[in-house]
N, C-alpha and C positions, 0 to 999 in steps of 0.2 A: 507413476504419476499418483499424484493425494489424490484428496476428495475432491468436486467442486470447491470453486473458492467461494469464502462468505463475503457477503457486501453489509459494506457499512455504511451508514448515513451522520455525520459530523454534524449537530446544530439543523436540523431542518427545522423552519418556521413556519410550514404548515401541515397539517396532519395530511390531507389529502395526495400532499406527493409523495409519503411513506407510503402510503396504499397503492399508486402508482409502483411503484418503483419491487413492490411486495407483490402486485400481479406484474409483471416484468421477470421477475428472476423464475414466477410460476411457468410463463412463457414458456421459459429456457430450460427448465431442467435444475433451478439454484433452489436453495432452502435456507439456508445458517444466514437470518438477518441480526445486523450488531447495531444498536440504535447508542451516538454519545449524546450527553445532554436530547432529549425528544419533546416533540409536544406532546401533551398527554393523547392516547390515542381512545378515544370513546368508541367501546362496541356497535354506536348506534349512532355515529360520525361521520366522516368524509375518509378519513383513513379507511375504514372499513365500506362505506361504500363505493368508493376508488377500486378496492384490491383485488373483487373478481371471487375467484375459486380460492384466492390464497390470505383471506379470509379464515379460511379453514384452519389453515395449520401455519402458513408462512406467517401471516401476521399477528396470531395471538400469543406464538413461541418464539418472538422475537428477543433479542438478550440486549439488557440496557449494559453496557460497558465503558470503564474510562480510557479515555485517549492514550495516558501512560498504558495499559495495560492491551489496549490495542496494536502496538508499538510494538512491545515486548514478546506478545505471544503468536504475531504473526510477519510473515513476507508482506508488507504491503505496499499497494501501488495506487497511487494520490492519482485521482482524474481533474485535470484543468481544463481550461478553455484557454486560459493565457499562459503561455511560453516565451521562453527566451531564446534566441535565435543563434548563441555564441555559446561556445565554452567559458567565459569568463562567468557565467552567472549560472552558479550551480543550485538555486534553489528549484528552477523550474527548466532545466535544461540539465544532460541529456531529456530526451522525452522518446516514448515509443507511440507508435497508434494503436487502436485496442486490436486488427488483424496480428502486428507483428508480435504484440505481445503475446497475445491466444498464442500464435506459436510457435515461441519460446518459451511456454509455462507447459507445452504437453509433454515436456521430459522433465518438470521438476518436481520432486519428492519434497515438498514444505508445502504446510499449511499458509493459502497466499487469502490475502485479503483484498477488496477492491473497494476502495475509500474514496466517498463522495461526499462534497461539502456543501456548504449552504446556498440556498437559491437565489440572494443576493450577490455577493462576493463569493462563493466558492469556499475553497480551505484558503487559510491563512498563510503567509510566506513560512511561519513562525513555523505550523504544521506541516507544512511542505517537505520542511528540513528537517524534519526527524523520522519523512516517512522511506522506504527502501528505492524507489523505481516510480516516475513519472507518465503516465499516460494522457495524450489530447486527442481528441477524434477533431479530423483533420476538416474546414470549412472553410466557406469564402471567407476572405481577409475584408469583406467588406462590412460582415458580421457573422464573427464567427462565435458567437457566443447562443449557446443552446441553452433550454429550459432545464432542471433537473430533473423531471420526470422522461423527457426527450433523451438523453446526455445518458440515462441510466438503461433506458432501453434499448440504443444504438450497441453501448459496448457490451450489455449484457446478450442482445444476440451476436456477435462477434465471438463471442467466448463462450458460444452455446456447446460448443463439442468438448470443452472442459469440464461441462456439466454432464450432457446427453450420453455419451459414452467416457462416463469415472470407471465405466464397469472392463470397461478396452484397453489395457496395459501396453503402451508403446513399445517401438523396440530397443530403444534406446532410454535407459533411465538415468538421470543424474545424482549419485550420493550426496545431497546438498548436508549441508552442516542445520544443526538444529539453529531456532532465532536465539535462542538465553547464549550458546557461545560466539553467534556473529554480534549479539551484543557487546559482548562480552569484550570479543573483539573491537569494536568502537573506541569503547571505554579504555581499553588499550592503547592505541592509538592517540585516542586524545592525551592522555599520562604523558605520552611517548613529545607528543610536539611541546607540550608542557616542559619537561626535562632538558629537551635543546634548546627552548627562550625562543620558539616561534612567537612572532607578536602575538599580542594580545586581539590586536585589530582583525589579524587575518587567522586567529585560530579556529573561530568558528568555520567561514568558509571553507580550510581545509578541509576539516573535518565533514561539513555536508560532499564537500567531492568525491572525499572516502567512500563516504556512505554510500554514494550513486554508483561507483566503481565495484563497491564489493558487491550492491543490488542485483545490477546485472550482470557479474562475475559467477555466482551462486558457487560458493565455496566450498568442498568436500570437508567432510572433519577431518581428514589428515593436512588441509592444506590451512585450516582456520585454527588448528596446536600449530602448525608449524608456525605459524603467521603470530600468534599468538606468545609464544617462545622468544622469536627474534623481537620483537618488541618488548619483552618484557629484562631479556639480557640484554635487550640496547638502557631502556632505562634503568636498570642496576648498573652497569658502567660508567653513565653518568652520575647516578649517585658517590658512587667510589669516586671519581674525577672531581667531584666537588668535594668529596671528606679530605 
């Protein structure tokens, strides 16, 4: 198993539920905060008076980072409120709860990240589907919609023994493939529907079901070359079939 996962916060709009959310992961046993776009966070602020002990070190060693690069350098797992209740709608379905996920991440070797979005609307569909793996903590249907400082605390203790024992090596580990070749893979893939004249209409969504399929797949590197191979000799045969 990696390290703790790092938590991200996407567009938060107010300093003080960074500091929330900064004493939260203190709670638990988390460290590695990744702030995209932030308010600025003043020493002598709400962000800092919010955060407790983690003040100290969680929130002043925080790493501002872009979304592309969030993407690329980690497993990450989008936390909603809202889901969709079908297969046909891959942006926000499948989805796991933050228990099931906690564990099926304690045999995974990838750096995972746990991506939370704005305190109005959340993450964006747009960002949904680029991210690996879906998570909702589950509430009344009469209002299921939690705060983000609430929403970060729930699944951050849920996924406390991610954190609390990084040092306790399970017994079972899984050789997951690095992120740049399940990328890699993606991009593949997409070439790949390209090459047989998938619509155009339906090649995004394909391709976000991919992405939700290999997410929770977690692919070995001998399974993500092979995978990677037969995709790419599928697309050179159509090339030749069109020369």
């Amino acid at each position: 198993m990696s390290s703790a996962p790092a938590v991200a916060v996407v567009d938060a709009q107010t300093p003080g539920n960074v500091g929330t959310i900064a004493r939260a992961m203190k709670n638990f046993g988390f460290s590695e905060l990744l702030l995209v776009d932030p308010p600025e966070l003043d020493r002598e602020g709400e962000a800092y008076g919010y955060a407790g002990q983690a003040r100290e070190d969680i929130l002043p060693n925080a790493t501002e980072i872009e979304f592309d690069d969030l993407v690329s350098e980690y497993h990450t797992v989008g936390l909603t409120a809202t889901t969709n209740k079908n297969a046909t709608k891959h942006v926000r379905y499948p989805f796991s709860t933050p228990d099931e996920l906690a564990e099926e991440l304690q045999v995974v070797d990838a750096p995972t990240c746990l991506v939370f979005g704005r305190e109005d609307n959340g993450l964006k569909n747009e960002e949904l589907a680029r991210l690996d793996e879906v998570c909702a903590i589950p509430a009344s249907e009469d209002y299921p919609v939690l705060n983000l400082g609430q929403a970060a605390t729930i699944t951050l203790y849920e996924f406390r023994e991610l954190a609390l024992s990084s040092t306790q090596l399970p017994d079972v580990e899984r050789d997951r493939a690095s992120e740049a070749e399940i990328e890699r893979l993606y991009s593949q893939f997409d070439e790949l529907l390209a090459g047989i004249g998938h619509p155009d209409e339906k090649r995004a969504k394909s391709g976000r079901m991919f992405r939700r399929l290999i997410g929770r797949a977690h692919p070995t590197d001998r399974e993500t070359v092979t995978l990677l191979g037969i995709f790419r000799r599928a697309a050179e045969e159509l090339t030749q079939d069109v020369d």
